[in-house]
Every structure is written in structure tokens, then in C-alpha cells.
DSSP file (Angstrom, degrees, kcal/mol; ACC not computed):
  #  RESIDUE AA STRUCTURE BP1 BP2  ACC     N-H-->O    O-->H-N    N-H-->O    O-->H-N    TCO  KAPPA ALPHA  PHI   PSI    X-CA   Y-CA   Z-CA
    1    1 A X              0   0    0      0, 0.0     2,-0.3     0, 0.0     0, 0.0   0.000 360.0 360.0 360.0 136.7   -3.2   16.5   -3.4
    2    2 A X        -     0   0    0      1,-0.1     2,-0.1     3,-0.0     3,-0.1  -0.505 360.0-126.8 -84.1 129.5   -3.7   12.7   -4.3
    3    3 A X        -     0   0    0     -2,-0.3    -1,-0.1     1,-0.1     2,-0.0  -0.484  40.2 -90.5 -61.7 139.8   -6.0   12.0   -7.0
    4    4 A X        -     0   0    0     -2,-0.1     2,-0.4     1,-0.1    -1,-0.1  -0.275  37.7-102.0 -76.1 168.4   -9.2    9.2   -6.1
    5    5 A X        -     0   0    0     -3,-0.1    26,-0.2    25,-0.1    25,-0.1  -0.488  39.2 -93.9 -91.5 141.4   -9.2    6.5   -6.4
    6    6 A X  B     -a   30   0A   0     23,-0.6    25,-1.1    -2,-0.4     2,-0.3   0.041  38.9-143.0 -44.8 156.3  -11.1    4.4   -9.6
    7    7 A X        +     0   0    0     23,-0.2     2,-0.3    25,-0.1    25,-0.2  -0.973  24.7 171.4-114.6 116.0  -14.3    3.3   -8.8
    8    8 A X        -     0   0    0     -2,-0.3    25,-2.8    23,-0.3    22,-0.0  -0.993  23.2-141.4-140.0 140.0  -15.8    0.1  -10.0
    9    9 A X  B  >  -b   33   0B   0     -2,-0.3     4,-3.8    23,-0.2    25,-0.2  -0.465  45.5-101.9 -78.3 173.3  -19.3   -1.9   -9.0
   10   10 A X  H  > S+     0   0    0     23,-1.4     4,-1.0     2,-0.2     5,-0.3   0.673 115.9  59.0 -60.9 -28.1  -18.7   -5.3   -8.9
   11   11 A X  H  > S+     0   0    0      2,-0.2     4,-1.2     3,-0.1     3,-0.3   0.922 112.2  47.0 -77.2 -39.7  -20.1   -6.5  -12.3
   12   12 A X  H  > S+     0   0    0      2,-0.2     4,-2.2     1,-0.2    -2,-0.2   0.912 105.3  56.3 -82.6 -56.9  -17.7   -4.2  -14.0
   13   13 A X  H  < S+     0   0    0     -4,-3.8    -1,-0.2     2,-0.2     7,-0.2   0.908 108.0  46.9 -40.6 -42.4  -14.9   -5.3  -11.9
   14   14 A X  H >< S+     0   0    0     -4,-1.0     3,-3.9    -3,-0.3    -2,-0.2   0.954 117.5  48.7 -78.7 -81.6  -15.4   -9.2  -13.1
   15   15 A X  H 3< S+     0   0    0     -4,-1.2    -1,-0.2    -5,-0.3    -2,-0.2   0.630 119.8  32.9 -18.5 -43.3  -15.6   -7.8  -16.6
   16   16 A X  T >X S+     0   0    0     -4,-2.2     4,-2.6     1,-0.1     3,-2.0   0.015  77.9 123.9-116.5  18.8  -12.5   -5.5  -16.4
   17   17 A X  H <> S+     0   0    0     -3,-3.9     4,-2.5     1,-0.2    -2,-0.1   0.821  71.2  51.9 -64.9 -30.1  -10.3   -7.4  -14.3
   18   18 A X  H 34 S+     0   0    0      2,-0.2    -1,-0.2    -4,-0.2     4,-0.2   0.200 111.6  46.1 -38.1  -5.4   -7.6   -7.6  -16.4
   19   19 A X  H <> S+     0   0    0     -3,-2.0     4,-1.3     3,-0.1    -1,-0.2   0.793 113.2  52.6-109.2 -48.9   -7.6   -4.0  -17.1
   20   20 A X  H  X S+     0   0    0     -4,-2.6     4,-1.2     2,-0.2     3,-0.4   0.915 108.4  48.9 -17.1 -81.6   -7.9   -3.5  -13.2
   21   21 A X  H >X S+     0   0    0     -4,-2.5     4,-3.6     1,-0.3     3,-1.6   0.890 108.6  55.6 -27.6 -66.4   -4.9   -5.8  -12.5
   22   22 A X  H 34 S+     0   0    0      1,-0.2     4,-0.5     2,-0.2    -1,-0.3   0.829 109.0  44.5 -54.5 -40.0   -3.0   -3.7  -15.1
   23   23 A X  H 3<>S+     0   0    0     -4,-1.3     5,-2.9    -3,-0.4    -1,-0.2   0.801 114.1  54.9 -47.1 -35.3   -3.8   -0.1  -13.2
   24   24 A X  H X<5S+     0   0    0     -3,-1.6     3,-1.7    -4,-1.2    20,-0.3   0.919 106.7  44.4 -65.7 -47.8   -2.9   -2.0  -10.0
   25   25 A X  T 3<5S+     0   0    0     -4,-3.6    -1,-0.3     1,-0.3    -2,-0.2   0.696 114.6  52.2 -69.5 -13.0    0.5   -3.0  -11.4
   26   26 A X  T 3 5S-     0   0    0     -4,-0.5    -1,-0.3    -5,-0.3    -2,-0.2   0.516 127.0-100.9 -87.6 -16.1    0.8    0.8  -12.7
   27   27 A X  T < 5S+     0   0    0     -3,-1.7     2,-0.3     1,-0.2    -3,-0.2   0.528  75.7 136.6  44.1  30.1    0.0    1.9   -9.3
   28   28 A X      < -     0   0    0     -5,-2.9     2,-0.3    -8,-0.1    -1,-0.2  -0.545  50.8-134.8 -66.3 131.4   -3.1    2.9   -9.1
   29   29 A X        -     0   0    0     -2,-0.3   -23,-0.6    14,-0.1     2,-0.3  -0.673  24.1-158.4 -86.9 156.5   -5.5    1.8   -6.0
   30   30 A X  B     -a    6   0A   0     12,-0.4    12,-2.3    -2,-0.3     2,-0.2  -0.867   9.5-141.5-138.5 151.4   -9.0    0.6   -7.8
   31   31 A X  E     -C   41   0C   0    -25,-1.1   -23,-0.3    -2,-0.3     2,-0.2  -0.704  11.9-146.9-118.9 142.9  -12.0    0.8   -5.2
   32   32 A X  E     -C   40   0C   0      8,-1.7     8,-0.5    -2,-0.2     2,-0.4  -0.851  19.8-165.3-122.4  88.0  -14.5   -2.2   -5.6
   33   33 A X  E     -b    9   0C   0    -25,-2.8   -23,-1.4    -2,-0.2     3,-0.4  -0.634  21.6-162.1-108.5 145.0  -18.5   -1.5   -4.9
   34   34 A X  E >  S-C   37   0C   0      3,-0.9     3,-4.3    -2,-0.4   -25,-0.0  -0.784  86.1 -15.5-110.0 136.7  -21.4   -3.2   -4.3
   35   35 A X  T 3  S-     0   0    0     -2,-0.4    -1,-0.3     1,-0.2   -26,-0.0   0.847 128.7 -56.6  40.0  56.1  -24.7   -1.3   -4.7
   36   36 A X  T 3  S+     0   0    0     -3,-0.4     2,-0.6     1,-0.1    -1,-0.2   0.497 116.0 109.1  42.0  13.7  -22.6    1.9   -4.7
   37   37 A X  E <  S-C   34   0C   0     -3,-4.3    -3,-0.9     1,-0.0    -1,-0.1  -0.730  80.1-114.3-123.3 111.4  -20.9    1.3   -1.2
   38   38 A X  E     +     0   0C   0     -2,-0.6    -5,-0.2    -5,-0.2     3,-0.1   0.471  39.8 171.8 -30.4 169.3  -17.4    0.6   -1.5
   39   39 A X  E     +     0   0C   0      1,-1.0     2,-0.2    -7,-0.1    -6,-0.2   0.596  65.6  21.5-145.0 -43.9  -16.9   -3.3   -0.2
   40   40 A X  E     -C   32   0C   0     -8,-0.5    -8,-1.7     2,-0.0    -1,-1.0  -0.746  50.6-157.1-146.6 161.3  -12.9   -3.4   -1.5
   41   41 A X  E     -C   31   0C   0    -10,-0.2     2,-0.4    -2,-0.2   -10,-0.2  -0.924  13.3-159.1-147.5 130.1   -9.6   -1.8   -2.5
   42   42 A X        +     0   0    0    -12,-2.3   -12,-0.4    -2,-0.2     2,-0.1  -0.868  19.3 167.6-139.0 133.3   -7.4   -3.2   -4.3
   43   43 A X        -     0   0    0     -2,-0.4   -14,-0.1   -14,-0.2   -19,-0.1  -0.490  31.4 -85.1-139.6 141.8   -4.0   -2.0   -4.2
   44   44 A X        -     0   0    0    -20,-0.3    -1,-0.1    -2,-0.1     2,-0.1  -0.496  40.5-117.9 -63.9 151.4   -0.1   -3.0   -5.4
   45   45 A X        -     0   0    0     -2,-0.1    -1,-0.1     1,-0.0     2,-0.1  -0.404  14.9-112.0 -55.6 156.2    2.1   -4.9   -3.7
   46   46 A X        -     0   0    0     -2,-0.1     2,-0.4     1,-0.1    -1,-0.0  -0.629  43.9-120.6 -58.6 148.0    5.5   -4.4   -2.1
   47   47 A X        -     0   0    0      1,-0.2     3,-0.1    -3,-0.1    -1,-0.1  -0.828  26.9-104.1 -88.0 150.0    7.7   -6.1   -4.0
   48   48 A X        -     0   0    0     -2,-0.4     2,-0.7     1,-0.1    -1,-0.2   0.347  30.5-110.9 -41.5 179.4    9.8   -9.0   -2.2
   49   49 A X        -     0   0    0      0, 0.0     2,-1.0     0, 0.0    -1,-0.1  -0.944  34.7-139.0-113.9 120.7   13.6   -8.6   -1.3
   50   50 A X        -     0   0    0     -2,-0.7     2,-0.2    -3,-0.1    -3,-0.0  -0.821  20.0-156.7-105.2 136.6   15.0  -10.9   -3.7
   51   51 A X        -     0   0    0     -2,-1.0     3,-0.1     1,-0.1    -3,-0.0  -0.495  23.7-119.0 -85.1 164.3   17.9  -12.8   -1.8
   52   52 A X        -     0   0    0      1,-0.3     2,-0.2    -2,-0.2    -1,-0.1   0.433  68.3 -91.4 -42.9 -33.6   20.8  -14.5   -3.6
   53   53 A X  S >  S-     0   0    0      4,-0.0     3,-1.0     0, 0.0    -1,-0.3  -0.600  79.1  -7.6 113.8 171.8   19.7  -17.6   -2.2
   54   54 A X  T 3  S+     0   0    0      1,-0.3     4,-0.0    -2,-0.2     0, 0.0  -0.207 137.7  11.7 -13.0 105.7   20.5  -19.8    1.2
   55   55 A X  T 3  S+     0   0    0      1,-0.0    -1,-0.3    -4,-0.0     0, 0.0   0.821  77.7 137.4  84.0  40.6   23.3  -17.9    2.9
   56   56 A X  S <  S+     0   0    0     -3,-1.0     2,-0.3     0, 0.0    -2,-0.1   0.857  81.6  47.2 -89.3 -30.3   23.0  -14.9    0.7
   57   57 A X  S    S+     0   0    0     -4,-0.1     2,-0.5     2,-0.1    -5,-0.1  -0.525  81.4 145.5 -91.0 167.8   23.6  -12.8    4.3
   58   58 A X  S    S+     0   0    0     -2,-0.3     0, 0.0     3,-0.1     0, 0.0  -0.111  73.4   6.5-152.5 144.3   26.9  -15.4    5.3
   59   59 A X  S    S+     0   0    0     -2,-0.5    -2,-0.1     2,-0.2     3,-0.0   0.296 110.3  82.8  40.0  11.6   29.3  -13.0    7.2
   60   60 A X  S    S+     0   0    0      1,-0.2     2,-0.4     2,-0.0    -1,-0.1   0.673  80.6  65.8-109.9   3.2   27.4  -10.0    7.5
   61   61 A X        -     0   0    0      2,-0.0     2,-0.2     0, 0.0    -1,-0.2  -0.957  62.5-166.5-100.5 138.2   25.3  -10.9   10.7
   62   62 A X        -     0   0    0     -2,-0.4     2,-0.3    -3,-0.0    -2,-0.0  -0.687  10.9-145.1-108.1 157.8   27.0  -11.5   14.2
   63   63 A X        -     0   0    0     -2,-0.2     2,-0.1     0, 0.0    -2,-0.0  -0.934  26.1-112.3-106.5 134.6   25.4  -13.0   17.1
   64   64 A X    >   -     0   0    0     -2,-0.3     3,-1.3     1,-0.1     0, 0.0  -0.648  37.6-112.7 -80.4 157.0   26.3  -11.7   20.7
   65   65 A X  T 3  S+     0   0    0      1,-0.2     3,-0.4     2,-0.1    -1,-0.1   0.741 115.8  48.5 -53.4 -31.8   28.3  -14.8   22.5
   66   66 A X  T >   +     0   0    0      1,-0.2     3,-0.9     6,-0.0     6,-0.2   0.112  68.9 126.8-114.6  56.3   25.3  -15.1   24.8
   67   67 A X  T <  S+     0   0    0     -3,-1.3     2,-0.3     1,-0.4    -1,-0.2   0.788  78.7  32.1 -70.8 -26.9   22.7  -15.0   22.5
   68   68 A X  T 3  S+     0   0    0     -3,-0.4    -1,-0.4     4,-0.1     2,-0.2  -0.700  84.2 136.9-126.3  92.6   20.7  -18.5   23.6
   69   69 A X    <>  -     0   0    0     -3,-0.9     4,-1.1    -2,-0.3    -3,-0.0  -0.388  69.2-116.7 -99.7 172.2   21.7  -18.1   27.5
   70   70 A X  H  > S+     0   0    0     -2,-0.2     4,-0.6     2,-0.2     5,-0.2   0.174 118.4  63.5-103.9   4.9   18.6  -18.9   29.7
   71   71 A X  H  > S+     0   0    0      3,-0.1     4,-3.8     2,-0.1     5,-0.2   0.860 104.3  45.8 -69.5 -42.0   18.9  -15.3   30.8
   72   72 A X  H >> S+     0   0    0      1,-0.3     4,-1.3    -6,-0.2     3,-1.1   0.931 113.8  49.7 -56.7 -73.4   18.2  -14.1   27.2
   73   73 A X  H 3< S+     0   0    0     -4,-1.1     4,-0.3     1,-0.2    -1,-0.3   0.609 106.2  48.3 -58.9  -4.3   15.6  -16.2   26.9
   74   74 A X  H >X S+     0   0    0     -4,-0.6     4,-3.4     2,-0.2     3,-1.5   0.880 112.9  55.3 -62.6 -41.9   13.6  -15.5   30.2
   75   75 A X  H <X S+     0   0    0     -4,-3.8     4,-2.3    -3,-1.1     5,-0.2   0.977 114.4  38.3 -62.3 -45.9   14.0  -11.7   29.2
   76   76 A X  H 3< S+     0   0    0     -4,-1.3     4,-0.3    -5,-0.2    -1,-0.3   0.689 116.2  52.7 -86.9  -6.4   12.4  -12.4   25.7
   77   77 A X  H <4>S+     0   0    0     -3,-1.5     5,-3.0    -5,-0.4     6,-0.7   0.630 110.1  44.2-101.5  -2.5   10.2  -14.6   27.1
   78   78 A X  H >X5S+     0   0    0     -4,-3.4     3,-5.8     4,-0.2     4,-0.5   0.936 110.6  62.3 -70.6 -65.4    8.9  -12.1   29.8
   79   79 A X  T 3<5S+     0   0    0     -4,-2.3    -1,-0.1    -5,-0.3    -3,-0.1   0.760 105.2  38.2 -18.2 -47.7    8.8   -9.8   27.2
   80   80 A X  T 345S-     0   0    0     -4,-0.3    -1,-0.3    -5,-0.2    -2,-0.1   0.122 122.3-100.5-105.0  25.8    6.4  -11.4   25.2
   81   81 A X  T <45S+     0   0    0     -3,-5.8    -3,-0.2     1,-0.1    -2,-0.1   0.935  88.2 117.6  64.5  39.9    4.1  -12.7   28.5
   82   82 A X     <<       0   0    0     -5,-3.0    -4,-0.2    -4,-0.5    -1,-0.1   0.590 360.0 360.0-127.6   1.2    5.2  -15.6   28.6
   83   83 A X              0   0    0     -6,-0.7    -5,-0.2    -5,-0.2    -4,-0.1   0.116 360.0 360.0-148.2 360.0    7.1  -16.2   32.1
């Protein structure tokens, strides 16, 4: 069973955000409330995929030969409503 998540009004939040932030980054979710009805959650992020750089994929994706035909692209644009 998941523990809840912290609870903070809003005055207390501005006051402790730095402390907040620091829970966040721990992975903790912090709940934010106004007059005692949550309003916010704030929550970590994913962290990014760090690439290589520009052509960090170079030779491991293929393209099929007919990959910009104007068949493909009716089908993807039917697909998406759009013919």
C-alpha cells in the first residue's frame, strides 16, 4: 500500500518550496491546498533520454524503400482524417 501524499496549504508551500522541490526530486508527490481543498500536485519528472548528439541513432534506423510514396501518405493521411 502507497503511503499519501504530503499535504501543504499554499502559504506553507511559498515558504517551503525549496524543501518541497527537494521531496519532489527524492520522489515524493507533495499535494498543494487552498482553504483545505487540494488545488495541485506536484510530482517528479521523467527524466530525458540523453542522446549523443545529432546522428547519435546513424545506422540503426531503416526506412522501407516506399516510405514517402503518395500511397503512404494518403493512408497516413486518411488515418489521421485528413483525406
Amino acid at each position: 500500500m502507497s503511503e499519501a501524499a504530503a499535504q501543504f496549504n499554499i502559504h506553507d508551500a511559498k515558504t517551503n518550496l525549496s524543501r518541497i522541490i527537494d521531496r519532489v526530486e527524492h520522489g515524493e508527490e507533495i499535494i498543494i491546498s487552498r482553504s483545505g481543498k487540494p488545488v495541485a500536485k506536484v510530482i517528479p519528472l521523467n527524466s530525458r533520454v540523453d542522446r549523443a548528439g545529432r546522428g547519435s541513432l546513424a545506422g540503426q534506423l531503416t526506412m522501407a524503400d516506399d516510405w514517402d510514396s503518395p500511397d503512404v501518405n494518403e493512408a497516413i493521411a486518411r488515418d489521421f482524417g485528413l483525406a
